[in-house]
N, C-alpha and C positions, 0 to 999 in steps of 0.2 A: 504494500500500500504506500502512495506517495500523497504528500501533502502539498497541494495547490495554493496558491493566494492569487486573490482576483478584486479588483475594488468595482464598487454599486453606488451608484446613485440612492439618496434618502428614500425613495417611492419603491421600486423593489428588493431594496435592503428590508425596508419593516412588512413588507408583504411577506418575505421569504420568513423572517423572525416570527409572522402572526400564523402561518404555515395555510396563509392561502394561496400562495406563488409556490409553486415547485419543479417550474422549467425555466432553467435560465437560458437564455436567447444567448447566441454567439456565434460569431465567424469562427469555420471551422481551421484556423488557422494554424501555423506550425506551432504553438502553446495549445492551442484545446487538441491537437492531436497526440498529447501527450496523458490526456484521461484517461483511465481507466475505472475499473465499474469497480467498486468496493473504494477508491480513494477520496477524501478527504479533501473541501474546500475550504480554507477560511476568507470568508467575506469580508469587505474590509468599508464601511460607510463613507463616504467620501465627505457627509457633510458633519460628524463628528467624530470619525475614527474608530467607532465601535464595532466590532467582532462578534461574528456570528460564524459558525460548524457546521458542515454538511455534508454528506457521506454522498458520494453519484452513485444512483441507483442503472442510470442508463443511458444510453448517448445515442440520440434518435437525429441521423443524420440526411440532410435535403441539400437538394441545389439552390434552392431560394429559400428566403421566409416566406413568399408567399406561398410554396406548400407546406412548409412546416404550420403555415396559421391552418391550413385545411386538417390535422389530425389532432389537435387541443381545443381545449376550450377556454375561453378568454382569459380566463378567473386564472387559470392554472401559467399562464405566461405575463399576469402581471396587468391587465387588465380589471377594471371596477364594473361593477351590474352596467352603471347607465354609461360607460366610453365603448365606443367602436373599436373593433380588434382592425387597425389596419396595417397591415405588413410593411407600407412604405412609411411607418415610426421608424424604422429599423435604417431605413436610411441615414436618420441623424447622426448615427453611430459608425455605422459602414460604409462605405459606399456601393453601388451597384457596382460597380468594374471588382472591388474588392471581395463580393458577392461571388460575384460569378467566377472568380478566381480560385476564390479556397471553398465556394460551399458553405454553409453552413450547420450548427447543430444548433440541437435541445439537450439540455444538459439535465436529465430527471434528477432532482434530490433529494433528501430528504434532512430534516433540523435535527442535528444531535442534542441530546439533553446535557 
């Protein structure tokens, strides 16, 4: 088992903590190709530094987020009842060219106590 560290925005930091988020969104890049299933994330809050524990349960891999949004449901990638899941948020973060490069994953996890 290897331990990862990865930083999060406030909004799915406390989602992931409240344990209604449990797919972390990410380019499948040469760092997430380095997951493995049973290994340990620590989250790291970008907006006050706090630490949160996660164990991958799975790494559910696509060519875009827009199929990765076809097999989740919103709640579970970080999404509220009343926002639109839409795939090109995901651009903020990536870009499409860097998309279609590396692929991207879902990262299944789940909150250590």
């Amino acid at each position: 088992m290897k331990i990862h560290q990865m930083e999060l925005n406030n909004k799915p930091f406390n989602m992931i903590k409240n344990g209604r988020k449990n797919i972390e969104l990410r380019l499948y890049d040469e760092k997430r190709r380095k997951l493995n299933i049973g290994d340990e994330i620590i989250f790291r809050n970008l907006k006050d530094g706090e630490t949160i524990s996660v164990t991958v349960l799975a790494l559910h891999k696509y060519e875009s987020f827009a199929e990765l949004y076809k097999h989740f449901d919103k709640a579970s990638i970080g999404y509220e009842d009343n926002e639109f899941a839409n795939p090109e948020d995901m651009n903020e973060y990536y870009t499409p060219e860097k998309q279609k490069q590396y692929g991207v994953v879902g990262i299944e996890i789940a909150l250590n106590e």
